[in-house]
C-alpha positions in Angstrom: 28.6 11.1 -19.1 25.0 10.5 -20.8 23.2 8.2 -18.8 20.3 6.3 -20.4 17.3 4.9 -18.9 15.1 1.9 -19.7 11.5 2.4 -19.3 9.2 -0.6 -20.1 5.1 -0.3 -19.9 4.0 -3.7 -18.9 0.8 -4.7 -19.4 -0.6 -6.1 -15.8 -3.2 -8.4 -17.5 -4.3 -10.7 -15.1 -6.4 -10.8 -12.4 -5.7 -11.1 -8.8 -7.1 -12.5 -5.7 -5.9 -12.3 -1.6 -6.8 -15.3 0.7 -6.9 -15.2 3.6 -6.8 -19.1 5.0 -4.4 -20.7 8.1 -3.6 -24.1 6.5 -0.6 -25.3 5.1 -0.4 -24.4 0.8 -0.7 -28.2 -0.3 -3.8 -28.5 1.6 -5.2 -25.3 0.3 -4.3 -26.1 -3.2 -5.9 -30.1 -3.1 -9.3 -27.7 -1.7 -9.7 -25.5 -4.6 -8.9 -28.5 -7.0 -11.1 -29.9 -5.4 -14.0 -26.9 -5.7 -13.2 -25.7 -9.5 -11.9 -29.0 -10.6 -8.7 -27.9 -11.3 -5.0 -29.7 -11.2 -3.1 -27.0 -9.2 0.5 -28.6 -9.2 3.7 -27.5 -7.1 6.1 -25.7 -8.8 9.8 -25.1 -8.3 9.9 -22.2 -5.1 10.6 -19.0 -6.6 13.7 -17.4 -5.2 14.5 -14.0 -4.8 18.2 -12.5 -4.5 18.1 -9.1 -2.9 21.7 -7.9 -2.9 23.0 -7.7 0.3 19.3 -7.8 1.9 18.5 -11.1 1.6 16.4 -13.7 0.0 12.6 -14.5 -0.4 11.7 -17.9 -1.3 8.2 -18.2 -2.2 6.2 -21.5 -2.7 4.1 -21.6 -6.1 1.6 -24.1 -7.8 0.7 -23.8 -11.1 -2.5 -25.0 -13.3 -2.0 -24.4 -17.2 -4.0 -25.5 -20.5 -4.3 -24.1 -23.9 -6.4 -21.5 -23.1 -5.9 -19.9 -19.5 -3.1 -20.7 -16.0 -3.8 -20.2 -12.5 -0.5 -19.9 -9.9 -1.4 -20.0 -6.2 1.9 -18.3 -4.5 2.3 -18.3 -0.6 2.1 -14.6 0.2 5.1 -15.0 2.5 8.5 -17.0 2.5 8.5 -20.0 3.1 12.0 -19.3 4.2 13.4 -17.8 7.5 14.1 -14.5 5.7 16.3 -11.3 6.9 14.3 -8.9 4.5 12.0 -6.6 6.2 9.1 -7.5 4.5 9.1 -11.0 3.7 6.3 -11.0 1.5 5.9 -11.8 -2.2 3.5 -9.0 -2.4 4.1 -6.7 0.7 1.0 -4.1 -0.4 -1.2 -7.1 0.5 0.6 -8.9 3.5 -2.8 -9.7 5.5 -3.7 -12.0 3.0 -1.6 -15.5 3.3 -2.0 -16.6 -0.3 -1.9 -14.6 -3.8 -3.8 -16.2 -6.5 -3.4 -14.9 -10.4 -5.2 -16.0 -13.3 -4.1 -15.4 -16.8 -5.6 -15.8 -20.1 -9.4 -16.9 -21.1 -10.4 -18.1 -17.7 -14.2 -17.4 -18.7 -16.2 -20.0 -16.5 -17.0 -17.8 -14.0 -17.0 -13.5 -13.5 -15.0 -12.0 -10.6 -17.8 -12.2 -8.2 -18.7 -15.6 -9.1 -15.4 -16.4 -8.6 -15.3 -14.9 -4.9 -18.4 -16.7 -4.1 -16.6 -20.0 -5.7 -13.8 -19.8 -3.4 -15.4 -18.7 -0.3 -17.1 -22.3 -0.7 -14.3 -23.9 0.1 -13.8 -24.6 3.7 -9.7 -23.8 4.4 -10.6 -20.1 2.6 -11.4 -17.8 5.6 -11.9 -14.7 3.6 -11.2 -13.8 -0.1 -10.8 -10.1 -2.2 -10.0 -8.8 -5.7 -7.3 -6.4 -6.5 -6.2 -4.7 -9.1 -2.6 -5.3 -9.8 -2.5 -1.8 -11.7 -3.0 -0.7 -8.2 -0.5 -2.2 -6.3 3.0 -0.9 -5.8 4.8 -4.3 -6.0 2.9 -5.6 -9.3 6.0 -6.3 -10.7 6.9 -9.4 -8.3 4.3 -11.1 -10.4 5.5 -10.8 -13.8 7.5 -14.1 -14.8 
């Protein structure tokens, strides 16, 4: 028997940040609205169903206009979780929070943008990546 194979090229076209910070993801979100002026708003966890490995449940907010959306996603479950590697993106599993921008978001370059959220006081330590990089980019396509 033939067997087929679906290959898809995704285009990875957003950029992505680790933070590294100790407080809770409400608390972080309400400091960088607070920094860029943004509405970060919780979303519905994102659930994961590994087949018999277990599940990954990870906590998501979510700014979004016409133009450009920003998600900040708890790096780890939020859930006691059987998996090996509880993280939503296990390349990066130092960092405690993922954030990805989409779209237009043109008010400040990348280092700008570091420099922005190293100003806010819950963000210990902050880097770029490049998702094309990573090995589990494709946890962050929804």
């Amino acid at each position: 028997m033939k067997t087929l194979r679906l290959d898809l090229d995704y285009e990875y076209d957003f950029e992505l940040y680790g933070i590294v910070s100790s407080s809770k993801e409400y608390t972080l979100a309400w400091a960088i609205n607070q920094c860029f002026n943004l509405r970060l708003i919780k979303q519905k966890d994102l659930c994961f169903d590994f087949i018999s490995k277990g599940r990954l449940v990870i906590s998501n907010y979510l700014h979004r206009n016409d133009h450009y959306s920003i998600r900040l996603f708890r790096n780890k479950s939020v859930d006691l979780s059987t998996l090996k590697k509880p993280f939503l993106v296990p390349d990066i599993k130092e960092y405690d929070y993922v954030v990805q921008i989409t779209g237009a978001y043109d008010k400040f370059c990348s280092q700008e943008l570091i420099r922005k959220f190293n100003l806010v006081p819950l963000v210990q330590y902050v880097k770029q990546f490049d998702p094309n990089a990573l090995q589990f980019k494709d946890n962050l396509i929804f």
